[in-house]
N, C-alpha and C positions, 0 to 999 in steps of 0.2 A: 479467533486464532490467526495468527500470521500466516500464510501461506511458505511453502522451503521455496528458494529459489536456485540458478546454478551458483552463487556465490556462499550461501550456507546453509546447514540444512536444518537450525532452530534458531531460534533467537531469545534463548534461556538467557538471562542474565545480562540481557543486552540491552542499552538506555537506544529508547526509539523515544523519535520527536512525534506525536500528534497534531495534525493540523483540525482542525474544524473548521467548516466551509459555513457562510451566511446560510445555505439554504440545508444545510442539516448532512451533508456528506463528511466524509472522514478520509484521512489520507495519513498511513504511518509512512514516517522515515528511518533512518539508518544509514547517518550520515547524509548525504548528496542524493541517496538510492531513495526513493519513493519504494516501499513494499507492497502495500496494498492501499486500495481505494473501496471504499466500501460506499452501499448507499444512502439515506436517512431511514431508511428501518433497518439497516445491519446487513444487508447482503452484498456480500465479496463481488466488485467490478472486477470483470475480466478483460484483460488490456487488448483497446482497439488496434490493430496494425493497420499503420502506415503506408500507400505506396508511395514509392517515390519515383516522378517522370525520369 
């Protein structure tokens, strides 16, 4: 399943891009928005933050 984000809160009926990665990861888009990253056995990446100097 997609994860809701702050921009919607399902993504019923909506044309998402899938990417597949060489090494067996997954990444939906939505437009420009990347939604989720998942790993090669299916489990939902939680997004790393960033610091910035």
């Amino acid at each position: 399943q997609i994860p809701p984000d702050r921009y919607r809160m399902h993504y019923v009926k909506v044309k998402v891009r899938v990417h597949r990665y060489l090494d067996g990861r997954l990444a939906i888009f939505h437009g420009p928005r990347r939604l989720a990253r998942y790993t090669a056995d299916g489990q939902l990446q939680t997004p790393e933050l960033q610091v910035v100097a």
